[in-house]
C-alpha positions as protocol buffer text, in pm:
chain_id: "A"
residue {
  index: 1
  type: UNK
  ca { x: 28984 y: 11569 z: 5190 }
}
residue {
  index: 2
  type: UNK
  ca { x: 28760 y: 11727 z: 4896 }
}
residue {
  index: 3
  type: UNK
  ca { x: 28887 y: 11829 z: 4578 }
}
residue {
  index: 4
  type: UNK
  ca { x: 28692 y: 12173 z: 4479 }
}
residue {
  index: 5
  type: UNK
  ca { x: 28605 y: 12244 z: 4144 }
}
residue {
  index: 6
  type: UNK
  ca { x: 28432 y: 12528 z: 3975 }
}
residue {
  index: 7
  type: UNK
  ca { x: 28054 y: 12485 z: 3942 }
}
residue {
  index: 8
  type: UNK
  ca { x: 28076 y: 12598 z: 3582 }
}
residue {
  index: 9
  type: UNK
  ca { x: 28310 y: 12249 z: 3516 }
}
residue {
  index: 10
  type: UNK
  ca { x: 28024 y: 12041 z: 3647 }
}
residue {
  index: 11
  type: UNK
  ca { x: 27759 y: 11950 z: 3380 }
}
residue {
  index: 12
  type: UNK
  ca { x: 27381 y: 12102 z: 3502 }
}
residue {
  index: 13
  type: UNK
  ca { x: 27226 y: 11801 z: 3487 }
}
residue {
  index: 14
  type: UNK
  ca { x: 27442 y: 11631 z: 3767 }
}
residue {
  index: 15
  type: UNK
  ca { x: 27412 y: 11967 z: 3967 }
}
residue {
  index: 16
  type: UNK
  ca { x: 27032 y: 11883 z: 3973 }
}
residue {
  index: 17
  type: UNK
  ca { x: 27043 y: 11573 z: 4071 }
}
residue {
  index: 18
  type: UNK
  ca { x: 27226 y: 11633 z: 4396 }
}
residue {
  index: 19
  type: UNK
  ca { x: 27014 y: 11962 z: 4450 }
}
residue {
  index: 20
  type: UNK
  ca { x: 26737 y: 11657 z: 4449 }
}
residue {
  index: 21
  type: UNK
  ca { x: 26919 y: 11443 z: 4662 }
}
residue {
  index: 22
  type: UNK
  ca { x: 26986 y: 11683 z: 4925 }
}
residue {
  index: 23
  type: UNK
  ca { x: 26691 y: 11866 z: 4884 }
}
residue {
  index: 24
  type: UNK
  ca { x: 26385 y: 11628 z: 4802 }
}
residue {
  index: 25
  type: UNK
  ca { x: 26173 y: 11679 z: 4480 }
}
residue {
  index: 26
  type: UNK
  ca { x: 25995 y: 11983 z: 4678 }
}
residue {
  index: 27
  type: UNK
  ca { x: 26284 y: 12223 z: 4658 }
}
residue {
  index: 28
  type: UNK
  ca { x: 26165 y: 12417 z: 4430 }
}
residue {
  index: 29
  type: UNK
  ca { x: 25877 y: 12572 z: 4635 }
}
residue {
  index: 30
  type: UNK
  ca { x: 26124 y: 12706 z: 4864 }
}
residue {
  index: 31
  type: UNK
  ca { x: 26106 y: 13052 z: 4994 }
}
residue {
  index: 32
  type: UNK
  ca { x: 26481 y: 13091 z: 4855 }
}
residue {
  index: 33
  type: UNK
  ca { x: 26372 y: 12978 z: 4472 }
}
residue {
  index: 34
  type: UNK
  ca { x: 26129 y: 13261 z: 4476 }
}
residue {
  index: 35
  type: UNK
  ca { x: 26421 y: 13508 z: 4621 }
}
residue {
  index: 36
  type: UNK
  ca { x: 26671 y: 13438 z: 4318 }
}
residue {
  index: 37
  type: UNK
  ca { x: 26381 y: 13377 z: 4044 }
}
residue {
  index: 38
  type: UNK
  ca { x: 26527 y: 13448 z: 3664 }
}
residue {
  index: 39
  type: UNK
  ca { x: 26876 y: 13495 z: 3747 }
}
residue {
  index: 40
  type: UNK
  ca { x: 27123 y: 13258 z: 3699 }
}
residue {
  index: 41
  type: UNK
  ca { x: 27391 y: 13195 z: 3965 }
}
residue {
  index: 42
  type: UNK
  ca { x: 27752 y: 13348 z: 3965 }
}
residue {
  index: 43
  type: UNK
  ca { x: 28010 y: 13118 z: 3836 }
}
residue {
  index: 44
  type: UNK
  ca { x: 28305 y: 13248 z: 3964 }
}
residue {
  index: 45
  type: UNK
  ca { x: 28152 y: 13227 z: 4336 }
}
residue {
  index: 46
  type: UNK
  ca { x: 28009 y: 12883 z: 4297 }
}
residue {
  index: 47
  type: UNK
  ca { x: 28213 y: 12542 z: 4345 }
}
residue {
  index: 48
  type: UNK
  ca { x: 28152 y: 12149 z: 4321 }
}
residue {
  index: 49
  type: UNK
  ca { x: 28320 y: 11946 z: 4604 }
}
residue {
  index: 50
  type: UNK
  ca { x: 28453 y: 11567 z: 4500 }
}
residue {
  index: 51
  type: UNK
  ca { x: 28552 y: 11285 z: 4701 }
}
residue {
  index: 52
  type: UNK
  ca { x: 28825 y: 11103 z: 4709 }
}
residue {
  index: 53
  type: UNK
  ca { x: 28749 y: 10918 z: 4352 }
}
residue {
  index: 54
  type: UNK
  ca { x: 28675 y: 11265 z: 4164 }
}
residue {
  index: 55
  type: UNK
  ca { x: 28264 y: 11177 z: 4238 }
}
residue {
  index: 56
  type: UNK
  ca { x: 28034 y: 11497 z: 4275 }
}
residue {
  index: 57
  type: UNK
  ca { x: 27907 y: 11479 z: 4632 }
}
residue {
  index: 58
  type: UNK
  ca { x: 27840 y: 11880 z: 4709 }
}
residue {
  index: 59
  type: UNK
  ca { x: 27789 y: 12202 z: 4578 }
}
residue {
  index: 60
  type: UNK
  ca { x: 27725 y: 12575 z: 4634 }
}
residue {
  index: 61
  type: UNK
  ca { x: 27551 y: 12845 z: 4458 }
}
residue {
  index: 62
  type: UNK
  ca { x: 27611 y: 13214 z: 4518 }
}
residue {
  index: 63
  type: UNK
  ca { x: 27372 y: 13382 z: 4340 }
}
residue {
  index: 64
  type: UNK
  ca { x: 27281 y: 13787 z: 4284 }
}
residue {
  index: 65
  type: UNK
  ca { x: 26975 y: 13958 z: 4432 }
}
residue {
  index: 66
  type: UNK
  ca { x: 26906 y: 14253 z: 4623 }
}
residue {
  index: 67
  type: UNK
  ca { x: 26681 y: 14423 z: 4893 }
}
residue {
  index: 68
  type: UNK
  ca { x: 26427 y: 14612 z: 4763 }
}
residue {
  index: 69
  type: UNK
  ca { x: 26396 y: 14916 z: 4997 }
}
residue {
  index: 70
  type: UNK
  ca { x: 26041 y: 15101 z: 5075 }
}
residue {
  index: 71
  type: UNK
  ca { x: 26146 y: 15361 z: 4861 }
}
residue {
  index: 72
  type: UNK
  ca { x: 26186 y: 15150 z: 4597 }
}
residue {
  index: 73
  type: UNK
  ca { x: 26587 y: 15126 z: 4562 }
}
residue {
  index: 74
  type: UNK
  ca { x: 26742 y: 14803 z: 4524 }
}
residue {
  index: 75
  type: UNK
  ca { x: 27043 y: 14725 z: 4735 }
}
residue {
  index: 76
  type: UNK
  ca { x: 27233 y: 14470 z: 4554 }
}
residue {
  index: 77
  type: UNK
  ca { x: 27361 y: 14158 z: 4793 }
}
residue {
  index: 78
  type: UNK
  ca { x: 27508 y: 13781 z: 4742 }
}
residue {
  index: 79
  type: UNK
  ca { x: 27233 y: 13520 z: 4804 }
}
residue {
  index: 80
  type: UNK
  ca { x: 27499 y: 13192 z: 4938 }
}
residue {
  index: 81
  type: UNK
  ca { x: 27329 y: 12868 z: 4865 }
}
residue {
  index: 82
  type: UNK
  ca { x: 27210 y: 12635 z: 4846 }
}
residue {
  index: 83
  type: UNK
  ca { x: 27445 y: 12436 z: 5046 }
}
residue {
  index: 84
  type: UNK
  ca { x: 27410 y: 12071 z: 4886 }
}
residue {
  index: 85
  type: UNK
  ca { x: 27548 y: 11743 z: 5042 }
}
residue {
  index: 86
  type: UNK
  ca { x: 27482 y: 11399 z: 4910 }
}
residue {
  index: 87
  type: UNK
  ca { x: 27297 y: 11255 z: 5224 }
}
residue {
  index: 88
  type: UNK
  ca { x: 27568 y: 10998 z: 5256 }
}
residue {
  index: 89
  type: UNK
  ca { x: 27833 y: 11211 z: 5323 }
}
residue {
  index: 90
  type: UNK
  ca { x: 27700 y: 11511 z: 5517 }
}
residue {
  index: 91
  type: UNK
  ca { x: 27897 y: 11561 z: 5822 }
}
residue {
  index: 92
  type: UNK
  ca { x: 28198 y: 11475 z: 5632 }
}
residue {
  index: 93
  type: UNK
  ca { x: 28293 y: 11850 z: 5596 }
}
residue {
  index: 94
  type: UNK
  ca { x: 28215 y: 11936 z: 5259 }
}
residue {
  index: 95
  type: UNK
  ca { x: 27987 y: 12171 z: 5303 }
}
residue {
  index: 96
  type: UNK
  ca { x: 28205 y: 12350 z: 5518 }
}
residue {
  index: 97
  type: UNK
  ca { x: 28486 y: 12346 z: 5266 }
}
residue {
  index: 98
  type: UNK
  ca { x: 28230 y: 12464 z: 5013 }
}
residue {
  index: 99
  type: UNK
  ca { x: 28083 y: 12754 z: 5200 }
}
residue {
  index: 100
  type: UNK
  ca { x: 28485 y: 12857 z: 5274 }
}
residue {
  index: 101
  type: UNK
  ca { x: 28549 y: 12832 z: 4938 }
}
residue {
  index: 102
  type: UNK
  ca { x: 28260 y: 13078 z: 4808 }
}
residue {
  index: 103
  type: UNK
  ca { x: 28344 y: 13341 z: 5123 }
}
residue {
  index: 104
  type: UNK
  ca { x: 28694 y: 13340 z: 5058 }
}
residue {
  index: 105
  type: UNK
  ca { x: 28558 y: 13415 z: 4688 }
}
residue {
  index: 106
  type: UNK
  ca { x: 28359 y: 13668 z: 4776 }
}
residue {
  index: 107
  type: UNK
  ca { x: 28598 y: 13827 z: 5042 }
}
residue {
  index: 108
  type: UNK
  ca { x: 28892 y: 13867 z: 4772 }
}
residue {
  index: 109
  type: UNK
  ca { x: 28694 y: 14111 z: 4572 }
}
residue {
  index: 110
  type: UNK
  ca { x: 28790 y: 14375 z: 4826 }
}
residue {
  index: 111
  type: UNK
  ca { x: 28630 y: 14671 z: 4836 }
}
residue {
  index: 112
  type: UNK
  ca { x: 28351 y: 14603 z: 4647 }
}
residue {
  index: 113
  type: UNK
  ca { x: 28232 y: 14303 z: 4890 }
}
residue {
  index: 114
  type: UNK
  ca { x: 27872 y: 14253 z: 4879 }
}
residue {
  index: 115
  type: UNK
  ca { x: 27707 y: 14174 z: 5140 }
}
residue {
  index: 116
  type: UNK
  ca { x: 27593 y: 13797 z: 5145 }
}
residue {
  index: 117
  type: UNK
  ca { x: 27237 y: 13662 z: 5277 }
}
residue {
  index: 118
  type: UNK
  ca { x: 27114 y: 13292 z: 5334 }
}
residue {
  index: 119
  type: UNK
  ca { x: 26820 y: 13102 z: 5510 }
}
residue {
  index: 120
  type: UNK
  ca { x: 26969 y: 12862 z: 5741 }
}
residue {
  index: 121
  type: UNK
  ca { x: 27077 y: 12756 z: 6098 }
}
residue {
  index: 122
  type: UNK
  ca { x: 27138 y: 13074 z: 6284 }
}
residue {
  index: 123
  type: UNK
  ca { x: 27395 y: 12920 z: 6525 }
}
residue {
  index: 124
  type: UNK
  ca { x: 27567 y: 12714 z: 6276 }
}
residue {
  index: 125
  type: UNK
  ca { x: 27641 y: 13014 z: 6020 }
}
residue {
  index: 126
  type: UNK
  ca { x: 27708 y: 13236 z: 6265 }
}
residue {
  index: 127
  type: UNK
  ca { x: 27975 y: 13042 z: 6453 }
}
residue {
  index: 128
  type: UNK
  ca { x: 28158 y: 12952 z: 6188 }
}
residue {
  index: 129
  type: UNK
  ca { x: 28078 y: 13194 z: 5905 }
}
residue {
  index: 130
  type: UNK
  ca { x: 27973 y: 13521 z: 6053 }
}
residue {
  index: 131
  type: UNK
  ca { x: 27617 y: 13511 z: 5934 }
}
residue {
  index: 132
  type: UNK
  ca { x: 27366 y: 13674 z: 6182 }
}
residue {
  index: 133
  type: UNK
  ca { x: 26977 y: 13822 z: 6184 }
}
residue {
  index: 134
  type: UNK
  ca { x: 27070 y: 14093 z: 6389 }
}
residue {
  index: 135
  type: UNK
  ca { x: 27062 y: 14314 z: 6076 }
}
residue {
  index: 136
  type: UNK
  ca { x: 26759 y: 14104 z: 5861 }
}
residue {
  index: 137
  type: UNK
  ca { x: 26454 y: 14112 z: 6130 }
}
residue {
  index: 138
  type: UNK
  ca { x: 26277 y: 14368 z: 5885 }
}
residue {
  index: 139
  type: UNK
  ca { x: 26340 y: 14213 z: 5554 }
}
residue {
  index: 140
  type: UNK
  ca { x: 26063 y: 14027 z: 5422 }
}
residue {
  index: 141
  type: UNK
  ca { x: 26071 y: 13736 z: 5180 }
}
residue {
  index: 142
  type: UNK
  ca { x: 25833 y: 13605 z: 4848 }
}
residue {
  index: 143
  type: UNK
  ca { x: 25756 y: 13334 z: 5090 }
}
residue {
  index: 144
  type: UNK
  ca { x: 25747 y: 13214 z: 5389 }
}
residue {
  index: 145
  type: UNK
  ca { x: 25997 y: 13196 z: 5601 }
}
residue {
  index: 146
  type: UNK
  ca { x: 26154 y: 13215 z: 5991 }
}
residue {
  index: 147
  type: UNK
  ca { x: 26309 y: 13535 z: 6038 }
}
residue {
  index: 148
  type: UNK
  ca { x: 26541 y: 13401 z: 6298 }
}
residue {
  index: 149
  type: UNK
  ca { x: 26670 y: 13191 z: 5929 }
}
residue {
  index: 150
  type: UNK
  ca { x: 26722 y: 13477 z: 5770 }
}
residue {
  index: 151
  type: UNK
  ca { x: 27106 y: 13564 z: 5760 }
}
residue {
  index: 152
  type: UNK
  ca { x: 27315 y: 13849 z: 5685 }
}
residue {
  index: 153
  type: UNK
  ca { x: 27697 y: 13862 z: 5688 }
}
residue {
  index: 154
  type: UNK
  ca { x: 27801 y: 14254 z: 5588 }
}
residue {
  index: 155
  type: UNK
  ca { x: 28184 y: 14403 z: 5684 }
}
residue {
  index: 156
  type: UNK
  ca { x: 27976 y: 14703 z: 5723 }
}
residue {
  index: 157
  type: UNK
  ca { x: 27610 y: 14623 z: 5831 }
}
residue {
  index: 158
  type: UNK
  ca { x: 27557 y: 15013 z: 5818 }
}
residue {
  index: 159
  type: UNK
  ca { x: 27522 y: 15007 z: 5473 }
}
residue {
  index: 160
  type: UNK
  ca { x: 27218 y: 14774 z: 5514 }
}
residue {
  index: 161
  type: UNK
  ca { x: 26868 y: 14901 z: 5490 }
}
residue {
  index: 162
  type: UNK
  ca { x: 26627 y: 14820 z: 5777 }
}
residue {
  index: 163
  type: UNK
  ca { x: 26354 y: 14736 z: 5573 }
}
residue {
  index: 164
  type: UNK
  ca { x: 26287 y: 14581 z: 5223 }
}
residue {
  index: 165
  type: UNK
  ca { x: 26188 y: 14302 z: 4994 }
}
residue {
  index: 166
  type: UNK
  ca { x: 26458 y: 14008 z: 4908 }
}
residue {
  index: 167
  type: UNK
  ca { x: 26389 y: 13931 z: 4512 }
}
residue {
  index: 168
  type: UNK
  ca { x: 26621 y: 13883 z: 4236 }
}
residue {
  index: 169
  type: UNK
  ca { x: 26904 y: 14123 z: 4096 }
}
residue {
  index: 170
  type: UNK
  ca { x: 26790 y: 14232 z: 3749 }
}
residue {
  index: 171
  type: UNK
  ca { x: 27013 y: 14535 z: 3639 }
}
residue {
  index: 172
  type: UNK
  ca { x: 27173 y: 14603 z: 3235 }
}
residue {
  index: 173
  type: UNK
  ca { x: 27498 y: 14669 z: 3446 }
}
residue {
  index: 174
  type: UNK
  ca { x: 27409 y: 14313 z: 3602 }
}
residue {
  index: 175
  type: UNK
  ca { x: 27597 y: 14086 z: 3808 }
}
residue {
  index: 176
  type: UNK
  ca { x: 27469 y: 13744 z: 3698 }
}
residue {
  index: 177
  type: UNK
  ca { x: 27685 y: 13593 z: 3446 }
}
């Protein structure tokens, strides 16, 4: 069973290395890296799962950014991910316990929930998480990307726009750390 940990008590250099592991040397050209560009991720939302012998095998980011509507007004939202699994112990469940760990984060701040976006397996983080495109298929991305991928999980999906640009959060009220 894994031991979670806050991100923030995990030293950044070992956080990159299994964000390489997981993620090959390429990551950074990712659609998502563009999406959450200059902000830093939120530690109280983030976690580090470790195995049996206290060893960092997975971890989660949640990080702030927003939808940029076509008027211009920036919805603020939750950006979950990336998901990261040493490859020899995916399908172990960590990743499972780590993306419960940062909803049941973000779900106790009560009425102020944001809503949360990833890119990721439609049918996977909707069974189990909630996570659907119903509400995304006219957001666009700094990249490319499969809109099917793109995920929203909202108590209220009324409050999300139709349309509008995923980029980074950048407000002086702020919600990066």
């Amino acid at each position: 069973m894994p031991s979670l940990v806050p991100l923030a008590n995990v030293e950044a250099e070992m956080i990159e290395q299994v964000l390489d592991r997981a993620f090959g040397p390429d990551r950074f050209a990712r659609t998502a890296y563009r999406i959450r560009d200059g902000v830093a991720w939120l530690e109280g939302l983030s976690f580090a799962a470790l195995d049996d012998e206290d060893l960092l095998v997975g971890t989660i980011q949640v990080w702030p950014v927003a939808l940029t509507d076509p008027e211009g007004r920036a919805h603020p939202l939750l950006m979950v991910g990336p998901v990261a699994v040493l490859p020899e112990h995916q399908g172990e469940g960590y990743g499972k316990a780590l993306m419960l760990a940062a909803l049941e984060a973000v779900d106790s701040a009560g009425d102020e929930i944001l809503p949360q976006v990833l890119i990721g397996d439609p049918d996977y983080y909707g069974r189990f998480f909630g996570f659907s495109a119903q509400h995304t298929l006219g957001w666009h991305c700094p990249g490319p990307n499969d809109p099917a991928r793109l995920l929203a999980r909202c108590p209220n999906p009324a409050v999300l726009p139709s349309e509008g640009m995923l980029g980074p959060w950048v407000s002086d009220a702020g919600l990066a750390n």
